[in-house]
N, C-alpha and C positions, 0 to 999 in steps of 0.2 A: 666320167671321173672315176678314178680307181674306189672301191671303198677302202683300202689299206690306206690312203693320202687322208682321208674324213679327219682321223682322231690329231693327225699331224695339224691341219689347216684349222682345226677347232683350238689346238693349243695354243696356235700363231694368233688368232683371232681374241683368244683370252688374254694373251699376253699381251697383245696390240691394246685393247681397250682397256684394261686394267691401268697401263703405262700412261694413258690417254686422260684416265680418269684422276691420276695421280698428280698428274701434271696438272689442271685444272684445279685442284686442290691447293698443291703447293704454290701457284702462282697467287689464289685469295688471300692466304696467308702470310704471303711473302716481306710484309712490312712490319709483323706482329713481333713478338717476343720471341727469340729463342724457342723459352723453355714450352712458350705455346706451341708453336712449329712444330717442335718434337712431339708434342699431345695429341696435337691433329694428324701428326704422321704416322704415330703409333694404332689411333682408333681407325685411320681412314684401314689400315692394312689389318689388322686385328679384325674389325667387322668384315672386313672382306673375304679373309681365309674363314669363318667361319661360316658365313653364306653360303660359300661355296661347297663348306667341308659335310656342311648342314644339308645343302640342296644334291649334292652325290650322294649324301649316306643316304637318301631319303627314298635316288632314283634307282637305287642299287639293292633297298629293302626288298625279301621277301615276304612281305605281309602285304599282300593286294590292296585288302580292305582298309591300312590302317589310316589314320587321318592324315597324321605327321607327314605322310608322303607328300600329298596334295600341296599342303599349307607350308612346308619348308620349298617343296620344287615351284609355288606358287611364289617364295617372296625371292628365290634366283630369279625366276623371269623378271621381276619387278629391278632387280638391279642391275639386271643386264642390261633391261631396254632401259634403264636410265641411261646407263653410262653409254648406249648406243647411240644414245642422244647427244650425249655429251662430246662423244668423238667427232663425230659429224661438223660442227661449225671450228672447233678446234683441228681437224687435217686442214678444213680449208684456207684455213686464218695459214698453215703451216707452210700450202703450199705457195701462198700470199709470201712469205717472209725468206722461204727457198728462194724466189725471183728476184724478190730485193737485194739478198744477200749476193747471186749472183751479179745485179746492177754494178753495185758494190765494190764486186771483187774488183770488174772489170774497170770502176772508171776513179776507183782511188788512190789516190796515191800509197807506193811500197808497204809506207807505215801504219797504213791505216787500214789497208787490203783486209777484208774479210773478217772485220769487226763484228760477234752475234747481234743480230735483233733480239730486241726480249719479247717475250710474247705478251699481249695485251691482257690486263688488270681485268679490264670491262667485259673483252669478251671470253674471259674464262669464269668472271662471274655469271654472265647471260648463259653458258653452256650449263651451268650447276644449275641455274634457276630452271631452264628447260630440261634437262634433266630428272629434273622434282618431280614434273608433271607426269610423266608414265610412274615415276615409283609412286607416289601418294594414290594416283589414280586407280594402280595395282592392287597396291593395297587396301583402298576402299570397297577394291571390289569382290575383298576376299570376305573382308567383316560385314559387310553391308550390301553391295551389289546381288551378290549370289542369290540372294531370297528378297528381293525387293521386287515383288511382283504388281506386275502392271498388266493393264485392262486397255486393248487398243480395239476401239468399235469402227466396223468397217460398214458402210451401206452400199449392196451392190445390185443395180437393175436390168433385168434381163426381161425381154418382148415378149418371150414363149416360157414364163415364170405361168404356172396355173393361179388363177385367180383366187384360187384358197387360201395358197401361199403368201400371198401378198402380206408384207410383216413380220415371216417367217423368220425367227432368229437360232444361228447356228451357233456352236460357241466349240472353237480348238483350242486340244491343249498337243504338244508334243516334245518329243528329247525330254522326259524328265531322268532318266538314266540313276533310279533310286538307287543303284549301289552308290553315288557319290556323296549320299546324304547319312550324316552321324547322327542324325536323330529326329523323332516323328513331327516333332513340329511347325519346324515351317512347308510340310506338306500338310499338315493339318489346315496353316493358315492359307494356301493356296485353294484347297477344297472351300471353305469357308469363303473365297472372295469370288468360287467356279459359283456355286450355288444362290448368290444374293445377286446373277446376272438374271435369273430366271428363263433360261435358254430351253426352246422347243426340244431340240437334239444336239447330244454332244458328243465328238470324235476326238479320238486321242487317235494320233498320224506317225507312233514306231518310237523306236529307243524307250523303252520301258525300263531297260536295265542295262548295263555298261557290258557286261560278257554274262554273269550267271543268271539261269533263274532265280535264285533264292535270294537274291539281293533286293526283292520287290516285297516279301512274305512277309518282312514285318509290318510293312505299309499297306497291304490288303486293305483291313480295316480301316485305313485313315482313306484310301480310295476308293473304297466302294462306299462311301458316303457322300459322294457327288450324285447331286437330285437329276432324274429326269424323266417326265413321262413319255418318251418315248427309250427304245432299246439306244445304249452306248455302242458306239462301231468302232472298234479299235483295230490297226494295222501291224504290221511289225515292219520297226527299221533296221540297219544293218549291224547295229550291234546285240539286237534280238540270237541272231544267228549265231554270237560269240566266233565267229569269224577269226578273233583275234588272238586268242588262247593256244595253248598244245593243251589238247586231249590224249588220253591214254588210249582211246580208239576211236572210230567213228561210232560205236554204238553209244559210249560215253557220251559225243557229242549230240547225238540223237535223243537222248534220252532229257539232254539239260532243253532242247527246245520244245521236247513235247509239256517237258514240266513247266517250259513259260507258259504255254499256251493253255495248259491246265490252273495256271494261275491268272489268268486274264477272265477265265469262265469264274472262278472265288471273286474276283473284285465285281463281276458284274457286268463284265464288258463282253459285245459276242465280236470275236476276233474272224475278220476278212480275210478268207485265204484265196486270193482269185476270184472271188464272188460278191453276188449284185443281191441287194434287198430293196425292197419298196416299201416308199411311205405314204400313209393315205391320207388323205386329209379333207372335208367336204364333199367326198365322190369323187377326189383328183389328186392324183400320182407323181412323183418325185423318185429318181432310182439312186439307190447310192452304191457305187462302185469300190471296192476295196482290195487293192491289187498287195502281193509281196513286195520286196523291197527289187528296186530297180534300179541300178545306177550307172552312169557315163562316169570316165575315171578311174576306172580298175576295179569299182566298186561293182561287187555280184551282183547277178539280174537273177533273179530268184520270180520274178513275178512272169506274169501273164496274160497280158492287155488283153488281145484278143479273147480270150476265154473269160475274160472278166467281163468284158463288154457285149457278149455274146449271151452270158445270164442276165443281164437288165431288162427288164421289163419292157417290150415294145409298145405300151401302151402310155407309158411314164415319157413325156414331152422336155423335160428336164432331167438333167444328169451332172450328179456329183462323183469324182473320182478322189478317194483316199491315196494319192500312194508319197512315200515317208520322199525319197530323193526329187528334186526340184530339176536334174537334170531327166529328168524321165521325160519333163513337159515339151522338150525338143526333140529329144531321142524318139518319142512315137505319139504322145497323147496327142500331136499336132496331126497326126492320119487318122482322127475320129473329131472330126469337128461338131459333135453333136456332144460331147461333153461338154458343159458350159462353164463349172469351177473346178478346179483340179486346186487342193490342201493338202499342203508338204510340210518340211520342215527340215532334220537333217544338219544345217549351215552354221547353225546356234549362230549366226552374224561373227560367229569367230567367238565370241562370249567378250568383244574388244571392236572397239570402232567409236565413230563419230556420228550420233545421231539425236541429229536436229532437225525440223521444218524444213529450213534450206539446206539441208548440208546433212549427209548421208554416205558415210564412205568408213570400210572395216576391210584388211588382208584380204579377207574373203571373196574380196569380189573378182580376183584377179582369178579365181579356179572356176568360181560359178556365174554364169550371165544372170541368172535368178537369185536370189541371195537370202533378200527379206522384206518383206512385206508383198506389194502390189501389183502385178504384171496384168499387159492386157496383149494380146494377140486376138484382130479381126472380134469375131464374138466370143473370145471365149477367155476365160481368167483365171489367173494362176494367185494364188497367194502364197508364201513361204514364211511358215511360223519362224522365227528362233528361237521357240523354245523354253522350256520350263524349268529343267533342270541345268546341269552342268559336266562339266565332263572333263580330265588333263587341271588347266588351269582352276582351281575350287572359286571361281567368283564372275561377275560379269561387269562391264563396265562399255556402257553408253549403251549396248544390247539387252537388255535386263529383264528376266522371266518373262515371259507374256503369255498373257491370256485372250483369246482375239475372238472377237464375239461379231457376228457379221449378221446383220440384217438385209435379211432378201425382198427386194420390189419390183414390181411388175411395171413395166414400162420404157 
């Protein structure tokens, strides 16, 4: 598709559902008062031009940083996928009412030939009330989802686990992308819930920051107060590399990633650049792997399995592999069957989806076969954090921070 046709099919598309949304509207009301009618048709179009006028000004700001961006282009999505909801059982009802009307044409007499249907009371209320549900849900996830962080404990058992190990608790955090955060507290309170897990060893799996380093400097001190007696192994993910930005040169951009990487040694964390460390424990060994970022998808491969895999310790019978993209676990981590957990992250589950017990399902899944949480292939197990922070939309909803603390057992 042309990109010149994009801004044309995106207007049809606004205008399509706006019309959509209108109509649904007007038909709730349609037995009310006059002067009502007119009140509701003035607030439905009035809030609308100004969401929209709100959510352009917001995408079109050049202040990177500023809040307003997020939080105005956060409440258009909310009313888009409402009304995208809305359109949806109202085309169908529409194309229901086209065939009738043809029925119609054809089998009435002169007079009566091609008489409208009106469209249904009921289910233009049912489209409003479905509707609701992605805006409220949106919206909750802007106030409240976004830092409502949660603790998913995982137990997993492996044969060729060293017997030391056994009990051994890991604890991931990843995507916290600190430039998206207006202030130090709710990573204060994330630290504060990392900490009272009491974890052996802990790895943060990339996305540190959304494009710049400096976007993390004032949260140093709120992250380097994550306990552990052992070293922190931190990785970089793909928006580490600010990938996404124009630089004024490449040395520019060279110089904002050495600065990341110089701000990961302040917090405390030793950052994996294609290299393997050992842990000891009892007189027995554990290797951890910690690759660049690698991705299927267009996304850059910056890393280097084999040479990451080639500094592990051949004496260490188990092996953990860091790397940030969950499509890497297909792309190669599957021609080293002697890694046994490979911890990603990357997918944030979309920061949107359905997650329950029985029922699991977010956009996401339709890019990545790994997504979030659990995977097992033959012996060996993938996990896929979504994530801590936030990223585009300011909030989460049904995917919600996580903090994933994994206990390791021999067996």
């Amino acid at each position: 598709m042309s990109r010149s046709l994009f801004p044309f099919l995106f207007l049809a598309f606004v205008v399509f559902g706006e019309w959509y949304g209108f109509q649904a509207v007007r038909t709730m009301v349609q037995h009310a008062e006059p002067n009502t009618r007119r009140l509701v048709t003035a607030l439905y179009w009035v809030l609308t031009v100004v969401i929209w006028g709100l959510g352009i000004w917001a995408m079109n700001s050049r202040r990177e940083h500023a809040s307003y961006k997020s939080y105005f282009g956060g409440l258009l999505l909310a009313m888009v996928a409402a009304k995208l909801v809305v359109v949806i059982p109202l085309l169908l009802e529409d194309v229901v009412r086209l065939g009738r009307w043809a029925l119609q044409l054809g089998s009435s007499p002169a007079g009566n030939a091609g008489r409208s249907i009106s469209r249904s009371e009921f289910l233009s209320k049912a489209a409003l009330v479905a509707g609701a549900v992605p805006f409220v849900s949106l919206l909750w996830g802007m106030v409240k989802g976004g830092t409502d962080y949660t603790v998913k404990r995982v137990v997993l058992r492996f044969p060729n686990l060293p017997a030391s190990f056994d009990g051994f608790k890991l604890l991931q955090i990843s995507d916290l992308h600190t430039g998206s955060f207006q202030s130090k507290e709710p990573l204060q309170r994330a630290v504060e819930l990392i900490n009272k897990q009491g974890a052996d060893l802990v790895f943060m799996t990339g996305d540190l920051v959304n494009n710049y380093a400096h976007e993390v400097e004032e949260h140093i001190d709120t992250l380097a107060g994550i306990k552990s007696q052992l070293p922190i192994y931190s990785i970089l993910g793909n928006h580490d590399y600010a990938d996404y930005v124009q630089w004024d040169s490449p040395a520019a951009k060279a110089d904002n990633l050495a600065r990341l990487k110089r701000n990961h040694a302040q917090i405390g964390w030793e950052l994996l650049l294609d290299e393997a460390r050992t842990v000891e424990r009892g007189g027995e060994k554990i290797s951890i792997l910690g690759v660049q970022n690698w991705g299927a998808r267009g996304f850059a491969q910056y890393g280097n399995l084999p040479k990451t895999h080639a500094a592990a310790d051949p004496a260490a019978p188990f092996k953990i592999l860091l790397s940030h993209d969950p499509s890497h676990w297909d792309g190669q981590v599957h021609e080293y069957p002697d890694i046994d957990l490979t911890l990603s992250g990357h997918t944030h589950g979309m920061q949107f989806g359905v997650n329950l017990p029985w029922m699991k399902w977010s956009p996401v899944q339709y890019v990545y076969k790994q997504w979030a949480g659990l995977y097992q292939r033959g012996k060996q197990y993938l996990y896929v954090n979504t994530g801590l922070g936030f990223i585009g939309y300011p909030g989460r909803v049904g995917f919600l921070p996580e903090i994933t603390v994994f206990e390791l057992r021999r067996g």
